[in-house]
Each structure stands twice: as C-alpha cells, then as structure tokens.
PDB file as gemmi writes it, atoms N, CA and C in Angstrom:
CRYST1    1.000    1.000    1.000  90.00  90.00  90.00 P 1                      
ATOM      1  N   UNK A   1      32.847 -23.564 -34.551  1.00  0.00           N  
ATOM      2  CA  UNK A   1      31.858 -23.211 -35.557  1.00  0.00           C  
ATOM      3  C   UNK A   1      32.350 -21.976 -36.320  1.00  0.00           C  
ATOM      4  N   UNK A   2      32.466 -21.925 -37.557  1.00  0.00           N  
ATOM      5  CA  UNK A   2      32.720 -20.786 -38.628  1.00  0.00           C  
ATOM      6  C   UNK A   2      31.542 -19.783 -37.887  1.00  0.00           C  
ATOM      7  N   UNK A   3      32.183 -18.350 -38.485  1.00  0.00           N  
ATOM      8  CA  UNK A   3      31.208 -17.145 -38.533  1.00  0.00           C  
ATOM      9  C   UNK A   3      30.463 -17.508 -38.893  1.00  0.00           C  
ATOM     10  N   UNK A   4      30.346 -17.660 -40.508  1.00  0.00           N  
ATOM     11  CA  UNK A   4      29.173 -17.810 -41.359  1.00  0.00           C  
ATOM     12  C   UNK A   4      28.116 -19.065 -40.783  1.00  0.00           C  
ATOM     13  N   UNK A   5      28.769 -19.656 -40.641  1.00  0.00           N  
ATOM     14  CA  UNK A   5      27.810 -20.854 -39.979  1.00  0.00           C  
ATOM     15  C   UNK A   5      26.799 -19.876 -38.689  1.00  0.00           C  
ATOM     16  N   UNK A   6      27.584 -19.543 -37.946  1.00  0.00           N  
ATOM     17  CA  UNK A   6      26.711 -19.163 -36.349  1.00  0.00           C  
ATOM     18  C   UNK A   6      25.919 -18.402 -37.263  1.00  0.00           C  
ATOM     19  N   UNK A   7      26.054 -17.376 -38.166  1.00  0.00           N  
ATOM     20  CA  UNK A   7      25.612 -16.015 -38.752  1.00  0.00           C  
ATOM     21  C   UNK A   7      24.058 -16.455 -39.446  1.00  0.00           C  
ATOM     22  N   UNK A   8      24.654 -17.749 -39.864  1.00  0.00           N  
ATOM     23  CA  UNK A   8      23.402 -18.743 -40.364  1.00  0.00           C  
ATOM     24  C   UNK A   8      22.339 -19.193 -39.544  1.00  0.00           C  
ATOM     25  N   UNK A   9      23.087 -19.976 -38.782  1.00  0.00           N  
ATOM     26  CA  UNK A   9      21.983 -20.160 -37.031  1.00  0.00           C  
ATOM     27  C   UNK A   9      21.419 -19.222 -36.537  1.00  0.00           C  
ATOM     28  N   UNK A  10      21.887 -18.266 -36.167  1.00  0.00           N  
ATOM     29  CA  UNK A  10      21.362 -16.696 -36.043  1.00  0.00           C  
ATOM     30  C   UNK A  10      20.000 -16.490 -36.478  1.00  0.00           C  
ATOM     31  N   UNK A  11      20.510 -16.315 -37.878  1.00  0.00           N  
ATOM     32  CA  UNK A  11      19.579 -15.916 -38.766  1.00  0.00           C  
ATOM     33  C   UNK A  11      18.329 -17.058 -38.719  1.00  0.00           C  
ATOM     34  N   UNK A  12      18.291 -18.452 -38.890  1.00  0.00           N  
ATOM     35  CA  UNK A  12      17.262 -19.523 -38.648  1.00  0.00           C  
ATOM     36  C   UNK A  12      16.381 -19.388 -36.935  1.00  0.00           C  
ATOM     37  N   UNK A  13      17.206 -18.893 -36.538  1.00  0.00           N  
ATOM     38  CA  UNK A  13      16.336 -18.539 -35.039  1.00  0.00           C  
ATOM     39  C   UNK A  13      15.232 -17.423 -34.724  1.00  0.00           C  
ATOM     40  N   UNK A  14      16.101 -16.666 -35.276  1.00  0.00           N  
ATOM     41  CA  UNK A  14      15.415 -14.869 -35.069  1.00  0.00           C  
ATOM     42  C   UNK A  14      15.081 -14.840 -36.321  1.00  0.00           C  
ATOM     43  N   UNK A  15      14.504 -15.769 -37.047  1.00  0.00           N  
ATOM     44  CA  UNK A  15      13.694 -15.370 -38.282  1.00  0.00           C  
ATOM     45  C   UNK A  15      12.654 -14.488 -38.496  1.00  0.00           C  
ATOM     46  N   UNK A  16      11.777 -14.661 -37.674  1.00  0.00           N  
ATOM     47  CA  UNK A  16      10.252 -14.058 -37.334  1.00  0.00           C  
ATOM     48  C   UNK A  16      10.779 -12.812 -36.687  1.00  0.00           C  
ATOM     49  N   UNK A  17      11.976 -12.607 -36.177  1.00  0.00           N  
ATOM     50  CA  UNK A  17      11.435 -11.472 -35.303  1.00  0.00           C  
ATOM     51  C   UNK A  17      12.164 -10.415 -36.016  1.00  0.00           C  
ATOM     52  N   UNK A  18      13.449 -10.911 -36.847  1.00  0.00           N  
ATOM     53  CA  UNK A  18      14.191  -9.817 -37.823  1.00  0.00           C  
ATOM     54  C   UNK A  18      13.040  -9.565 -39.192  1.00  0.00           C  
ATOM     55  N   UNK A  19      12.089 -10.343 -39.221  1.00  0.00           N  
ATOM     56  CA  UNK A  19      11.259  -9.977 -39.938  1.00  0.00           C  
ATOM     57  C   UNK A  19      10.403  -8.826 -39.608  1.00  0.00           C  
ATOM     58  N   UNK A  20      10.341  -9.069 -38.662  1.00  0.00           N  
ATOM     59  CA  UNK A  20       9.410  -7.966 -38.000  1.00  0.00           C  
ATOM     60  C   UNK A  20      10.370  -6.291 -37.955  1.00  0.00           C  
ATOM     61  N   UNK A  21      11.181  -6.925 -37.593  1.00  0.00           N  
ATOM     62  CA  UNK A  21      12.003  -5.971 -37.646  1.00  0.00           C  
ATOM     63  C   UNK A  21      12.604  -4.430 -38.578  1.00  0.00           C  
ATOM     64  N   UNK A  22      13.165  -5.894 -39.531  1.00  0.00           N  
ATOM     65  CA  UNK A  22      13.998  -5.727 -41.241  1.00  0.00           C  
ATOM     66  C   UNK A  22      13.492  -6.224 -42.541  1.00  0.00           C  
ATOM     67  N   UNK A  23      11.773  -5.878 -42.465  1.00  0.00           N  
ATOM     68  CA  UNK A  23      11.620  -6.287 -43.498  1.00  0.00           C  
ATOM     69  C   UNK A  23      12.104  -5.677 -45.015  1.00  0.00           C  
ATOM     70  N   UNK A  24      12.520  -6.594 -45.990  1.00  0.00           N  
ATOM     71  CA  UNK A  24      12.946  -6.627 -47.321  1.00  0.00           C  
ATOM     72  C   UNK A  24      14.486  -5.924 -47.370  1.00  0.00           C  
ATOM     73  N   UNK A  25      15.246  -5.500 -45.778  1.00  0.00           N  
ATOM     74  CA  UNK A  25      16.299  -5.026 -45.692  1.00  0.00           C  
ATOM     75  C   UNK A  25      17.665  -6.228 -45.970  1.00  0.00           C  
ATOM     76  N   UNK A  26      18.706  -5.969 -46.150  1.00  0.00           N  
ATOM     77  CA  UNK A  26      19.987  -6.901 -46.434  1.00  0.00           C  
ATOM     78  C   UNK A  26      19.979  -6.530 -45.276  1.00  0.00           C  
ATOM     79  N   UNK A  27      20.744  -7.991 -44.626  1.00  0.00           N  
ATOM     80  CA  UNK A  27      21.361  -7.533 -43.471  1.00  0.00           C  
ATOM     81  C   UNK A  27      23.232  -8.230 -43.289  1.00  0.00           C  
ATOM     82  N   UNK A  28      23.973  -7.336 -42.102  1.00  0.00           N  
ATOM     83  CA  UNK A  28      24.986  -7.830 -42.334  1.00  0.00           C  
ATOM     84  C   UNK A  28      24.954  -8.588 -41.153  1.00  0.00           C  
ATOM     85  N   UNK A  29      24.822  -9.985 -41.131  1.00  0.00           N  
ATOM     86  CA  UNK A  29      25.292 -10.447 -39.684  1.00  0.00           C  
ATOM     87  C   UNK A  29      26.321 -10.847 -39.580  1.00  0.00           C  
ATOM     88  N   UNK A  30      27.027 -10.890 -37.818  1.00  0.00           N  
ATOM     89  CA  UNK A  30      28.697 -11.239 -37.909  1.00  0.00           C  
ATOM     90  C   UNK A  30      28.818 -11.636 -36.349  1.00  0.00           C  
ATOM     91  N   UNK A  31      29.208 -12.433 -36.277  1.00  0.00           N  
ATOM     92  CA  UNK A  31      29.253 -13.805 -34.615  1.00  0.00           C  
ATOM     93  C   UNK A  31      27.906 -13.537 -33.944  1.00  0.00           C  
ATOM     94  N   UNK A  32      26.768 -13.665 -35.058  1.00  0.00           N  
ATOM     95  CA  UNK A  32      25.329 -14.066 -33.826  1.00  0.00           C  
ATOM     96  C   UNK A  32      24.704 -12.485 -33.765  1.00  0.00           C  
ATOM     97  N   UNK A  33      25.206 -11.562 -34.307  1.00  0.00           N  
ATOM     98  CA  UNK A  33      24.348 -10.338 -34.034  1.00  0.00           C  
ATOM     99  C   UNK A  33      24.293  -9.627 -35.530  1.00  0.00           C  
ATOM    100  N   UNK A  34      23.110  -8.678 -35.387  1.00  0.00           N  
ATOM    101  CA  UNK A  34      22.988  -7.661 -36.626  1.00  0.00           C  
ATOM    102  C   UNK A  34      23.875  -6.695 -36.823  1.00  0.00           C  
ATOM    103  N   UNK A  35      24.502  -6.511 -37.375  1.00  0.00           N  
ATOM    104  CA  UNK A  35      25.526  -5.087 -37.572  1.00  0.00           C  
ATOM    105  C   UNK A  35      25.336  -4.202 -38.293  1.00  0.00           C  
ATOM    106  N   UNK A  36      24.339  -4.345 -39.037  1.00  0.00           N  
ATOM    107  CA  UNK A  36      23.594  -3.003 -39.627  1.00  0.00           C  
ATOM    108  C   UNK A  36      22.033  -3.613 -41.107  1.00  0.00           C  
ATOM    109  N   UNK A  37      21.963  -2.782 -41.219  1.00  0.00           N  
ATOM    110  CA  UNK A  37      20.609  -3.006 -42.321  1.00  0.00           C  
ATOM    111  C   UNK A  37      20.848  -2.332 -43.458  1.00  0.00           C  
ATOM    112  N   UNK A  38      20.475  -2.812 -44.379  1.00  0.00           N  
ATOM    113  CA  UNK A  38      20.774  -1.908 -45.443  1.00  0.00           C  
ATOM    114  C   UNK A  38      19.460  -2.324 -46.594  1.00  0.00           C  
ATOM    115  N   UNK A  39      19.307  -1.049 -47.687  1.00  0.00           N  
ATOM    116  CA  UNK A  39      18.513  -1.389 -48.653  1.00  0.00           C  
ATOM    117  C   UNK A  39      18.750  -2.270 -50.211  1.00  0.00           C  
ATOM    118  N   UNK A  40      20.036  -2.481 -50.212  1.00  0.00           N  
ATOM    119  CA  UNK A  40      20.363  -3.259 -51.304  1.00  0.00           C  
ATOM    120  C   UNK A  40      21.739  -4.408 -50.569  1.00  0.00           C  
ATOM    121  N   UNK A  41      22.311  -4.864 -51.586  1.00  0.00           N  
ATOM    122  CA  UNK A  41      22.994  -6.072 -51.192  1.00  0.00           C  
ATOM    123  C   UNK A  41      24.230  -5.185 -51.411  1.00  0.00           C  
ATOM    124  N   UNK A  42      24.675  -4.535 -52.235  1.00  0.00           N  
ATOM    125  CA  UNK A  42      25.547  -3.889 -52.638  1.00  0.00           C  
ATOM    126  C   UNK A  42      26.071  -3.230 -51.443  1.00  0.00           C  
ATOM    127  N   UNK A  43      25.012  -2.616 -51.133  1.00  0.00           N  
ATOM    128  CA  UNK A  43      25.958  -1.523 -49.495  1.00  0.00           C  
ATOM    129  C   UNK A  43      25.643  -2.257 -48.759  1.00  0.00           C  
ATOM    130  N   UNK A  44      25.203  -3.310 -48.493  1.00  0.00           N  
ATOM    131  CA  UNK A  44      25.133  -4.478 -47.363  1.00  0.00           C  
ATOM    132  C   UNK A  44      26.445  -4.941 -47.357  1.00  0.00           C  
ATOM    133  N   UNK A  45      27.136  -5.613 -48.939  1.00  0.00           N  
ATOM    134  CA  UNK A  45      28.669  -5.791 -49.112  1.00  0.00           C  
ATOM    135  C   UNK A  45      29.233  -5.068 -48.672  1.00  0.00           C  
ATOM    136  N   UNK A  46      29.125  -3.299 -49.507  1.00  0.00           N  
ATOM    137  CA  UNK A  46      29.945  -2.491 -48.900  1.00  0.00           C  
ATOM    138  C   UNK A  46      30.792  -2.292 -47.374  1.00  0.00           C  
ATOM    139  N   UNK A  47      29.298  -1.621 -46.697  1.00  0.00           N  
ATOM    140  CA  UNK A  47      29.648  -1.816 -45.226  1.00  0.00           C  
ATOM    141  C   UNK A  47      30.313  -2.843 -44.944  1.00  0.00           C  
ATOM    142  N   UNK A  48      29.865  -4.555 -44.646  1.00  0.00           N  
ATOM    143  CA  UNK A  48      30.418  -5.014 -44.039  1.00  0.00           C  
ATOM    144  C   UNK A  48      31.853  -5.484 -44.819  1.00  0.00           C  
ATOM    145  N   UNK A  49      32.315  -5.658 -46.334  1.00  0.00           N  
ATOM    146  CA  UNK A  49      33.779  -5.500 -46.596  1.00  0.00           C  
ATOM    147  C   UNK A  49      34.577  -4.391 -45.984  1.00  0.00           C  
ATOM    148  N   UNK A  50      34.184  -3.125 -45.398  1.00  0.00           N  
ATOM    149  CA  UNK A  50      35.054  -2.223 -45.027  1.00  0.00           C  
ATOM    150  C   UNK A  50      35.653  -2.656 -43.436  1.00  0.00           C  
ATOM    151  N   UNK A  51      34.356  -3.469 -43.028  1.00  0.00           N  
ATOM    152  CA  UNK A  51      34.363  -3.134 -41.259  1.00  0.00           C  
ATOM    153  C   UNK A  51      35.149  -5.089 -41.071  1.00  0.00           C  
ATOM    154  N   UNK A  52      34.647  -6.012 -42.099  1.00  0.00           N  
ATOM    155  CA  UNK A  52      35.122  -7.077 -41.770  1.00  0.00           C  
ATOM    156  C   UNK A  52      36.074  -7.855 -43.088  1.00  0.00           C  
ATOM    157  N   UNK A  53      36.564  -8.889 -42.651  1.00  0.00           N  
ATOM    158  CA  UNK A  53      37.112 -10.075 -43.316  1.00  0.00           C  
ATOM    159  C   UNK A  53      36.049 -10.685 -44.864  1.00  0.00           C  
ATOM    160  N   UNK A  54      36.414 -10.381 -45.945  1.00  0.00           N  
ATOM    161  CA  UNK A  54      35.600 -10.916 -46.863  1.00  0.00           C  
ATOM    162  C   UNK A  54      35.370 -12.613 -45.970  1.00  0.00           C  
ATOM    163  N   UNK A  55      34.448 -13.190 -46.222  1.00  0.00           N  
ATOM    164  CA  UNK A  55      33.806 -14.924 -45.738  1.00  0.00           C  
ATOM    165  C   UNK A  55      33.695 -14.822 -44.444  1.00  0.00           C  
ATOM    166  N   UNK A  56      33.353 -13.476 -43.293  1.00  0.00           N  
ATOM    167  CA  UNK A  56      33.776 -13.763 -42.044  1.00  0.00           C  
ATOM    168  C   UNK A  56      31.977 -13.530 -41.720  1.00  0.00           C  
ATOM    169  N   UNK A  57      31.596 -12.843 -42.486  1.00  0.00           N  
ATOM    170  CA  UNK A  57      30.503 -12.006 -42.239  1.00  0.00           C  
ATOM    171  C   UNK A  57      29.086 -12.816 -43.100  1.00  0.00           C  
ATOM    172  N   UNK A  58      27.703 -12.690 -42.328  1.00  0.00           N  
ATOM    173  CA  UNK A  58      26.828 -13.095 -43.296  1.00  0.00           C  
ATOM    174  C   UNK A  58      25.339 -11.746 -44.309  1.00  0.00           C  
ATOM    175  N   UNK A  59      25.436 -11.775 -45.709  1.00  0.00           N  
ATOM    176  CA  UNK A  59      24.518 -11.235 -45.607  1.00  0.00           C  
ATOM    177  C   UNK A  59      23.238 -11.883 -46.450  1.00  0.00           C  
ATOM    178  N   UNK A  60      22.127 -11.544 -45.304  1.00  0.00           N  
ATOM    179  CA  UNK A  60      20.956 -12.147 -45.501  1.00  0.00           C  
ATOM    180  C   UNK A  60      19.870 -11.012 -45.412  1.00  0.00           C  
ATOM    181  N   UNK A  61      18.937 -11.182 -46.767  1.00  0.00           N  
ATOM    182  CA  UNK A  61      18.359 -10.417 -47.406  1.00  0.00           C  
ATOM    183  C   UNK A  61      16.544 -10.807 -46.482  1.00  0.00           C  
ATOM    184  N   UNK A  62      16.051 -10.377 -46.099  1.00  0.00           N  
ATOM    185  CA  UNK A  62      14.864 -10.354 -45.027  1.00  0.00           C  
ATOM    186  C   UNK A  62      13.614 -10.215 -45.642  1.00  0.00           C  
ATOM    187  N   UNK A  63      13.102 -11.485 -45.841  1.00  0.00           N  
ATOM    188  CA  UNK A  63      11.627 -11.324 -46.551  1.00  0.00           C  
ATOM    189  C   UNK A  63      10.534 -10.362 -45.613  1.00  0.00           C  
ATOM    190  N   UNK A  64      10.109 -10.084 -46.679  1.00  0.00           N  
ATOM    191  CA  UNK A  64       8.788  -9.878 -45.769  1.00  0.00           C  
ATOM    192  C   UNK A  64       7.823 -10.846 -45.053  1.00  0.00           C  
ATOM    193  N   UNK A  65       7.297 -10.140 -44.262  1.00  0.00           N  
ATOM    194  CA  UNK A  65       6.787 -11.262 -43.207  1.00  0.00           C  
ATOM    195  C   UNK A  65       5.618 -12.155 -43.933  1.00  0.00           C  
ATOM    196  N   UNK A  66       5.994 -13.365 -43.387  1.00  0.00           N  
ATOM    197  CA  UNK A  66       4.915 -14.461 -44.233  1.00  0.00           C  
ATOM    198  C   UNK A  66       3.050 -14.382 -43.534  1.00  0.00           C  
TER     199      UNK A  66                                                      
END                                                                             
C-alpha cells in the first residue's frame, strides 16, 4: 500500500476523533500517524516538504465537527 493511500485510510478512520481534535487545522499525515497540525496548507506543505519525500506524505485539511 502507498503512503498516501494508508495516510488516506488513516484519515477515513479517525475522522471523528481528529475532528475533535484538529478542528479546521491542515494536517500532515505520513504511514498512519499525525505529524503535526498546522493553520494553513502552506506550512502544512512547508513542514512536511522539509521533513519528507514530496507524494510520500498526506495533507488533510480537518473540518469542523459535523
């Protein structure tokens, strides 16, 4: 399974609870875990282009809770 894929699954599982969590935060996920939060997409990129592989990493932007 690709990163992005698990990063995806991840994210479809722990929906509700990263909501609870991270709401309206970017997040960077990378093999199944959170690696940081951020307030825009931009330093969501940032961070995780410095720390990972551009396509290795996922970032997903965290609604607020429904």
């Amino acid at each position: 399974m690709k990163s992005i894929d698990k990063a995806s699954k991840f994210y479809k599982v722990k929906k509700k609870e990263l909501q609870e969590l991270y709401p309206g935060k970017f997040l960077v996920i990378k093999d199944g875990e959170v690696e940081g939060a951020y307030d825009t997409h931009a330093k969501a990129y940032e961070a995780g282009r410095i720390k990972y592989e551009v396509g290795s990493f996922l970032i997903q932007m965290v609604a607020s809770k429904e």
